[in-house]
N, C-alpha and C positions, 0 to 999 in steps of 0.2 A: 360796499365791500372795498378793502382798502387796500392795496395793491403792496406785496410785499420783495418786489424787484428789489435785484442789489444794483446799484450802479457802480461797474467795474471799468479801471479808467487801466486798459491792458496796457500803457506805458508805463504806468505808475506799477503796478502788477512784476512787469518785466523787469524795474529799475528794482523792488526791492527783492526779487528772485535773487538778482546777482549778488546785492548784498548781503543776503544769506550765503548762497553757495561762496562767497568771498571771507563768509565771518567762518565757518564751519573750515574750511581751508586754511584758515590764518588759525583757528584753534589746533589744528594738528600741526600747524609747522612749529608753534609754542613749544605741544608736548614731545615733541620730537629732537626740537632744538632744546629744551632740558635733559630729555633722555640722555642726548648726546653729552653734552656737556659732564653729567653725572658717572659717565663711563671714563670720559678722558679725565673727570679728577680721581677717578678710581686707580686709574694707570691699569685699563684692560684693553686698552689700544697701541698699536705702535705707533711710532712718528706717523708714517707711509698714512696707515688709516685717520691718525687724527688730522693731518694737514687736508686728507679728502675729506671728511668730517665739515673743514671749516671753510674749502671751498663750496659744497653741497649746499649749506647754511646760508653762506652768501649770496650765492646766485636765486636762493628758492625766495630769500628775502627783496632780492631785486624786481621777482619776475613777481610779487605780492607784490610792489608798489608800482610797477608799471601797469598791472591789472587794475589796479585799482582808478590811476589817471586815466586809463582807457576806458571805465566807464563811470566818471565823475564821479567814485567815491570814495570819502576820507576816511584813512584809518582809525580815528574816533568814529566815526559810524559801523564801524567792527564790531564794538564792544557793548557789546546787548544791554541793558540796566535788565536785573533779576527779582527788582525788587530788595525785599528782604536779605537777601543770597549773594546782594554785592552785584558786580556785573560779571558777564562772562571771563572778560581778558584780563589778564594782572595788567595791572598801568607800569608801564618800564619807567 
């Protein structure tokens, strides 16, 4: 009978967790930084709100790349291959 263990290497386990929870993250800050974007070309914002709009956008982009260095992973390891469906992230 032939033994059907996984062999689970919990570093490996734990490193691609974060890249997960880093790629799902980085998808909302995308659809969110379009949202915005899409409202300030509408002109449904004031100055006041767009200028905070595009400090929000910056910082949340910074604190996504420092994440990222603090756990050795590159923002092309973000973007998932889908297959067929293209990958997850538009390529900027």
């Amino acid at each position: 009978m032939t033994s059907s263990r996984v062999d689970l290497d919990s570093e490996q386990m734990g490193r691609d967790l974060v890249t997960l929870v880093l790629t799902v993250v980085e998808l909302l800050r995308q659809l969110v930084e379009r949202q915005a974007l899409r409202r300030i070309d509408q002109g449904d914002l004031t100055d006041e709100q767009t200028e905070e709009i595009g400090t929000t956008l910056m910082l949340l982009d910074q604190r996504m790349t420092e994440l990222c260095e603090q756990h050795g992973v590159r923002p092309e390891d973000l973007n998932l291959d889908l297959g067929p469906l293209g990958s997850l992230l538009p390529r900027d």
